[in-house]
Each structure stands twice: as structure tokens, then as C-alpha cells.
C-alpha positions in Angstrom: -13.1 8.9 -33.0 -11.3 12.4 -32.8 -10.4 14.3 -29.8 -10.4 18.2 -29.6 -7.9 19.9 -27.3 -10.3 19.9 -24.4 -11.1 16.1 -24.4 -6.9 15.8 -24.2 -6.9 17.9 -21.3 -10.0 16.2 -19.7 -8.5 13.0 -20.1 -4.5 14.4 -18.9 -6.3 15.5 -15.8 -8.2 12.3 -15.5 -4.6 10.3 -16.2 -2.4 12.5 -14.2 -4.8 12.0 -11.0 -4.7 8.4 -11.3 -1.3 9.1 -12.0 -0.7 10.5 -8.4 -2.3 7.2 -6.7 -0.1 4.8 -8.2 3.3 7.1 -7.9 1.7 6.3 -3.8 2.0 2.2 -4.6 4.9 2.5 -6.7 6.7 4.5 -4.1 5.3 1.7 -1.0 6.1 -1.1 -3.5 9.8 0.4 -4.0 10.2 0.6 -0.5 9.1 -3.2 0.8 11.5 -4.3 -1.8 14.5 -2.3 -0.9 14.5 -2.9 3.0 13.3 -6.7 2.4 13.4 -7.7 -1.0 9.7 -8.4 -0.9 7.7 -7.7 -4.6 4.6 -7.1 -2.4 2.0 -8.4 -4.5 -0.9 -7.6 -2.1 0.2 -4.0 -1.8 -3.3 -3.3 -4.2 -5.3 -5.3 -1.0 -4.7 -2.2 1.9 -6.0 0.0 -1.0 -9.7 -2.1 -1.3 -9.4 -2.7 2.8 -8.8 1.3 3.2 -12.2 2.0 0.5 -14.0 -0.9 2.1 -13.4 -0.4 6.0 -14.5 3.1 5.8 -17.5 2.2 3.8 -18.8 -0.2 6.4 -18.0 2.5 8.9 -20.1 4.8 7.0 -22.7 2.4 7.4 -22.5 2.0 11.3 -21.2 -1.1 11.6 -18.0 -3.1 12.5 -15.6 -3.8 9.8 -14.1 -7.6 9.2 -10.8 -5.6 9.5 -11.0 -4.7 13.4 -11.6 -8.3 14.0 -8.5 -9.4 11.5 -6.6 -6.9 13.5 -7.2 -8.7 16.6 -6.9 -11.9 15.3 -3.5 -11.7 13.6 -2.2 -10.0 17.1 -3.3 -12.6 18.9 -1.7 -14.9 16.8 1.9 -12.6 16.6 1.8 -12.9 20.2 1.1 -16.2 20.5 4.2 -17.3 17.9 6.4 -14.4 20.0 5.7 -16.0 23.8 6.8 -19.6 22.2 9.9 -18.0 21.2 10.5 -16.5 24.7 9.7 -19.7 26.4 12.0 -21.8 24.0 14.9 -18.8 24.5 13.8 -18.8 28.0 13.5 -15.2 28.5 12.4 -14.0 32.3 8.9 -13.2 32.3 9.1 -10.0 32.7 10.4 -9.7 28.9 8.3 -12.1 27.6 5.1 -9.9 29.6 6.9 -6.7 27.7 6.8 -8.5 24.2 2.8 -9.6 24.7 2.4 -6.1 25.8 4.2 -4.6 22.5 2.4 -7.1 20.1 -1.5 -6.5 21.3 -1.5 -3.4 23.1 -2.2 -1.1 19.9 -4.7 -3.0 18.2 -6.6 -4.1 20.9 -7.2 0.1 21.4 -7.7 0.3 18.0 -10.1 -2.7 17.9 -12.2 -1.1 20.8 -12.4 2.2 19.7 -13.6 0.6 16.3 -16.1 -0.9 18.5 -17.1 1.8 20.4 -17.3 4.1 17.1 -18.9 2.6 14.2 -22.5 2.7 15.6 -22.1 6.5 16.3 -21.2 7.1 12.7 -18.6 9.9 13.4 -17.6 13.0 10.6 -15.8 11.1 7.6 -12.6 12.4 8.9 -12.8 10.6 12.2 -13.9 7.6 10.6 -11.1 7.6 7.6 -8.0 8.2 11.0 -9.8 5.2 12.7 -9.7 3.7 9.0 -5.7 4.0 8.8 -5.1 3.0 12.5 -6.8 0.1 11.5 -5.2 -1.1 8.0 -1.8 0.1 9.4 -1.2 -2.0 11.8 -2.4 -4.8 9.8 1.1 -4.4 7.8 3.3 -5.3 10.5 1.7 -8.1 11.7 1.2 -9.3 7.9 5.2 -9.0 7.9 5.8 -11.0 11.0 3.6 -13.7 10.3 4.2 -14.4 6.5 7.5 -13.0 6.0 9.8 -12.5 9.3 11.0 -15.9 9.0 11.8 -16.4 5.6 13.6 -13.1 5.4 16.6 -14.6 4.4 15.1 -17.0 2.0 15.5 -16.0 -2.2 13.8 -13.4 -4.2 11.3 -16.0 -5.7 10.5 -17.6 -2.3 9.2 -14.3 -1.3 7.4 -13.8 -4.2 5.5 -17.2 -3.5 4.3 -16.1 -0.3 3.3 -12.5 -2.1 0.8 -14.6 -3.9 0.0 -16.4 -0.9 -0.7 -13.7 1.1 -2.6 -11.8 -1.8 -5.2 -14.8 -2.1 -5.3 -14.8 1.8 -6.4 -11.3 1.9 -8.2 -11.2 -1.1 -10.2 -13.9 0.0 -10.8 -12.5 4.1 -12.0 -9.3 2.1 -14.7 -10.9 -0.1 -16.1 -12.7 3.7 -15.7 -9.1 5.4 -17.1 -6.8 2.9 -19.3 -9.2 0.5 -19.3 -9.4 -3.1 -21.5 -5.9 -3.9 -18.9 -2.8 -4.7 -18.9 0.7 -2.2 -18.6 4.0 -3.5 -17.4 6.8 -0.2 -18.5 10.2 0.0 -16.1 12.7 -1.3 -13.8 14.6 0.9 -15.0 17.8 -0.9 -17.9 18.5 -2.9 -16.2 21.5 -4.5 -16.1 21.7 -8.5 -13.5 24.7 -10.4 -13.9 25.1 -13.8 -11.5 26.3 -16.3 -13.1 26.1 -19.9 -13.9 22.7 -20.4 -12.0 21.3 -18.2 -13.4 20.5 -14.5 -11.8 20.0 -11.4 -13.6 18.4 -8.4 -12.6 19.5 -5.0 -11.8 15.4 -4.1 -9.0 15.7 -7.4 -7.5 18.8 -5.4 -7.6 16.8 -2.2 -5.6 13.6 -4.1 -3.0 16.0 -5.6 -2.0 17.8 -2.1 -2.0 14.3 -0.3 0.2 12.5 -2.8 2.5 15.6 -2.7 2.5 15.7 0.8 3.1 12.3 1.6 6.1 12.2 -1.0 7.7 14.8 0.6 7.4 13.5 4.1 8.4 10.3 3.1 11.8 12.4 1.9 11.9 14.1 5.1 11.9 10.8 6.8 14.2 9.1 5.0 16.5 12.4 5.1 16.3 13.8 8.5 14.9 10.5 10.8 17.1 7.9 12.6 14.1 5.1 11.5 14.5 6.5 8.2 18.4 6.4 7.7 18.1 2.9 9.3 15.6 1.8 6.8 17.7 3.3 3.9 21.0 1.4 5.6 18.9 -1.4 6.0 18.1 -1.7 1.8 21.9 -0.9 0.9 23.5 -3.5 2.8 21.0 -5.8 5.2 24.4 -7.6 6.9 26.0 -4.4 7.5 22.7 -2.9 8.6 22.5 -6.1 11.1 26.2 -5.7 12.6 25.6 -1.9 13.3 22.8 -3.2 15.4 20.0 -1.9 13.4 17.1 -4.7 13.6 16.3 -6.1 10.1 12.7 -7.5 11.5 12.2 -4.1 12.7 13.2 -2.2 9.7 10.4 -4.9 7.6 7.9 -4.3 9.8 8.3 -0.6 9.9 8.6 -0.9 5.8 5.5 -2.6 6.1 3.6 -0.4 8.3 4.5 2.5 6.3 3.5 0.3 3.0 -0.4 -0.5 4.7 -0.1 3.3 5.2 0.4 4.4 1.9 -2.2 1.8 0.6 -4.6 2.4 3.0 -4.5 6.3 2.2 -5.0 5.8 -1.4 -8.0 4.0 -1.0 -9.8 6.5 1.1 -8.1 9.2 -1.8 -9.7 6.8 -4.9 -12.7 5.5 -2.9 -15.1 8.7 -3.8 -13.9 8.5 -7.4 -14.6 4.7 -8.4 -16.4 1.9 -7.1 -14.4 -0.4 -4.8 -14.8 -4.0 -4.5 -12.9 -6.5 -2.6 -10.9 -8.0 -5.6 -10.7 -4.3 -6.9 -7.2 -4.1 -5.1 -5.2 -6.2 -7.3 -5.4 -4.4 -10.8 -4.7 -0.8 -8.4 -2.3 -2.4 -7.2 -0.5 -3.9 -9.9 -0.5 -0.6 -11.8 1.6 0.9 -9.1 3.8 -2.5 -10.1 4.2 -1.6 -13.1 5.0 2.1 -12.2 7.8 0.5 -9.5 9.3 -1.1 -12.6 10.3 2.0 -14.2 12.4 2.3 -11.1 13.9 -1.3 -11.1 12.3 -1.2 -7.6 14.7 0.8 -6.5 14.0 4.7 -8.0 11.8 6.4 -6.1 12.1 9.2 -8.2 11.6 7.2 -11.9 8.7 4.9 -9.8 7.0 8.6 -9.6 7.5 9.5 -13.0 6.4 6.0 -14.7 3.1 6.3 -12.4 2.1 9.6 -14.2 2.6 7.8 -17.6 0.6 4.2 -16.7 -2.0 6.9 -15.3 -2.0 9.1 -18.8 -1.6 5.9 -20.8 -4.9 3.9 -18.8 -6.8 7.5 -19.6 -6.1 7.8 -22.9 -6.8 3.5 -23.8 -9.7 4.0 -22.3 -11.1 6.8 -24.9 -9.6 5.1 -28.1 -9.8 1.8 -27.0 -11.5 1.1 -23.4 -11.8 -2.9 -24.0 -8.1 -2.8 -24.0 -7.3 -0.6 -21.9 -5.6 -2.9 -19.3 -3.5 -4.7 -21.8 -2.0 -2.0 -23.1 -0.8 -0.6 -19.8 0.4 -4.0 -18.9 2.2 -4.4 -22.2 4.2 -1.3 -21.1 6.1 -3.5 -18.5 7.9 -5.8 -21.8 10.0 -2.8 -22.9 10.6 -1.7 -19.7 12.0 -4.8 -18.7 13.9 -5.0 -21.9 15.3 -2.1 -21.6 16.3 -2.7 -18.5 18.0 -6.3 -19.0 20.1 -4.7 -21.8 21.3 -1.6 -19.9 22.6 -3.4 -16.7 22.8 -7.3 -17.9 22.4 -10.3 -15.1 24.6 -8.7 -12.4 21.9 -7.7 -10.4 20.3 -11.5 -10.6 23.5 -13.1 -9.8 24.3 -10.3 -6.3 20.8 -11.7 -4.9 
């Protein structure tokens, strides 16, 4: 099958917005590793919960997320007042923890309640979408992870898994086996020859852009942020300068549910989401993170826009294939990268 210039720059366009998505996951997958040395596996599952929640909003009802919310709080909390009692903290601290732990997504959880039947503008619905899915990440952190933060590389890569079937699972109970599609953002089309952008493309562009560089800014000019950058150089040194490691994962984790919650309302109007759709989003953004050695925020951006291109071109020459040859791309990478810096990095964890 040929392909005329305006096919290639159909197909760029179609590559290099994908592209922008999973530079997003790369860049949240980079960061959970740095700060906590976490490869966060179900980073792909805030994407489908971010698509999904919104869609039942859309349809006036109560998303399974609000009442996940709730549940996993009430269980944080519950885990957090044992604690107290066994350190024997006054009450008065132990009153100020419950407080911290359920105050946010109980509001979130009753606004969610209060709103879904009145089937708000999309925009109010995708900010009560984020509050949602955003605090899910911290509380997925505390419960799965907080403990074991210590514990090897591989040990947290078990739970990963864990936690991905967990949630993969919840979502196929919450949101059912049938796929959503959202509205777009922007009905908008521009033209330009034959090549034609939609207004929601735009919309993807100018988010990703805008995220990454707030994400600089808060890594540059924040306190959190320079905590959270100490945090994933040296976690001891971080932990004897008094900065909290448990808060610095759940803040890496919250920002992580963010990022992945945001890319599904971004990819939502584009493709149909289901609950299991996460996994393969996600794991492209992997792969992207790989370029980086999950550590390069800048190369995790630059390998997204070529698994994007790459995944847009397969899928005109060779659609059946399309996945494997984008999940092939990880073997070189990884060779590459054994060769050029040997087992040092193995033997430091």
C-alpha cells in the first residue's frame, strides 16, 4: 500500500497527538519512580477511571469511583487511628489525622452526589472528575505502598500488578463491560490541505504543553517540588532533612492520578474507553518512560512522540501488528541501555 505526502502528515498528526498523551504517563510514570521507586503499573487505570467517571456523569448518575473514594478513606483512616492508639498519641492528634484523611473526599464524595443528577456543563463535570480520581492516588499509596516503601525494586513491582488487577477489576464492577465515548471539548475542525485538525487535537496539545511546563515550574520554583526532587536523589538524606518520604509518595502519587486522570478526559472524545482500556495507554507511556531510564523527563517526552508516530504509522502498513511493534521498541532500548551504563545502577538499589 503507498502513502502520498498527505497520508504521512495525516498519520504524523495522528502519532504526534497520541504522542502528547503518553509524554503525560511517561512524565507521571518517571516521577512515582524517582520519589518511590515504584514502576506504577496501574498508572494506564486513572486514565480509563478519568474517561469512564466522566461518562457516567454525563449520564446523570453516580460513579463507582465516588464510592471507592469513600471507601479507601475510610479504610486509610481506620489503619491511621490504629497507629495512633498503638503510638498512643493524645486525641486531639489522632482527631486531626481522621480529620486530614476523610475530610476531602467525603466533600468530594457529596458534591459527586449532589451533582451527577443535575448533569452540569462538561467542564464542571470533568473538575469534579479530577477531584475525584486524584485523590484516589494518595490513598492508593498509603494503603498498597506506604509500608513497604523500603522494601526492593521487585517487591514493588509485585504490588504494581497487584494493585493493577485490583483496579482493573473495581472498574469492570463500576462501569460494566460496554466501552464510553465523551463528547469533545471542542467541536471545531481547521483545515490545512489535506490535513485536518479537530478543535479536541488543539485542546490535547495546549494541555500537555501546559502541564509540562507547570510541572517544571513546580519542580523549579516550589518548596513540595524541591522536596520531591530531594526526595528522588537521596530518600535518607531527604529523611534526615526532615522532609517526609510518605508525604513526598503520596504527593507523587496524587500528582500521578492527576496526570492520568487528565489524559483520559484529553483521549476520551477521541477513542472508545473501556475499563481494561487503561493498561495498553498505559503501558505505552512505559515504554516512553524507558527512553528515560525512568529518570529523564526530558528523553520520556521525546520517546512518547516516537511510540506515538511509530503506533500511527503500524497501524497504516500493518494495523494487526501494530502493538507488537511498539512493544518491540522497548528490547533495544533496554539494550542499549544495559551496555551504556552496565549493572551499577542494579547493584546501588
Amino acid at each position: 500500500m503507498g502513502m502520498d505526502l498527505s497520508t504521512a502528515g495525516i498519520l504524523l498528526l495522528d502519532g504526534v497527538t497520541n504522542g502528547a498523551v503518553y509524554a503525560l504517563l511517561a512524565l507521571a510514570t518517571v516521577l512515582v519512580f524517582t520519589v518511590t521507586r515504584v514502576i506504577f503499573i496501574p498508572q494506564g487505570e486513572f486514565v480509563a477511571y478519568g474517561a469512564l467517571t466522566l461518562a457516567v456523569l454525563q449520564l446523570g448518575k453516580v460513579p463507582g469511583t465516588a464510592w471507592l473514594l469513600v471507601g479507601l478513606a475510610a479504610v486509610a483512616a481506620l489503619i491511621d487511628l490504629v497507629d495512633a492508639v498503638r503510638r498512643g498519641l493524645a486525641a486531639a492528634a489522632m482527631l486531626r489525622g481522621l480529620v486530614r484523611t476523610l475530610l476531602a473526599p467525603a466533600i468530594v464524595a457529596a458534591l459527586t452526589v449532589w451533582a451527577a443528577p443535575l448533569k452540569l456543563h462538561l467542564l464542571a463535570q470533568s473538575a469534579l472528575t479530577l477531584a475525584i480520581v486524584t485523590l484516589l492516588g494518595p490513598l492508593v499509596y498509603r494503603l498498597a505502598y506506604q509500608r513497604l516503601a523500603d522494601a526492593s525494586v521487585l517487591v514493588l513491582l509485585i504490588v504494581s500488578v497487584g494493585v493493577h488487577f485490583a483496579l482493573t477489576g473495581l472498574g469492570l464492577v463500576f462501569f460494566g463491560a460496554e466501552g464510553f465515548r465523551n463528547p469533545s471539548f471542542w467541536d471545531q475542525r481547521f483545515s490545512a490541505g489535506a490535513i485536518s485538525l479537530s478543535g479536541q487535537t488543539l485542546i490535547i496539545f495546549i494541555a500537555s504543553i501546559v502541564l509540562i511546563v507547570a510541572l517544571f515550574l513546580f519542580f523549579e520554583r516550589t518548596l513540595r517540588g524541591k522536596a520531591l526532587r530531594a526526595t528522588a536523589v537521596n530518600r535518607l538524606g531527604a529523611r534526615l532533612m526532615g522532609i517526609s518520604t510518605s508525604g513526598a509518595g503520596k504527593l507523587s502519587f496524587g500528582l500521578a492520578a492527576f496526570i492520568g486522570a487528565l489524559s483520559g478526559l484529553l483521549i476520551g472524545p477521541t477513542t472508545t474507553i473501556f475499563y481494561d482500556s487503561g493498561f495498553l495507554i498505559g503501558l505505552k507511556g512505559f515504554v516512553a518512560a524507558i527512553f528515560g531510564a525512568l529518570a529523564s523527563y526530558p528523553a520520556a517526552a521525546l520517546g512518547a512522540l516516537l511510540v506515538g508516530v511509530l503506533e500511527s504509522f503500524s497501524s497504516f502498513y500493518a494495523s494487526a501488528f501494530k502493538e507488537v511493534i511498539v512493544f518491540t521498541l522497548i528490547i533495544p532500548v533496554l539494550l542499549w541501555r544495559s551496555f551504556q551504563r552496565g549493572h551499577d545502577d542494579v547493584e546501588e538499589q
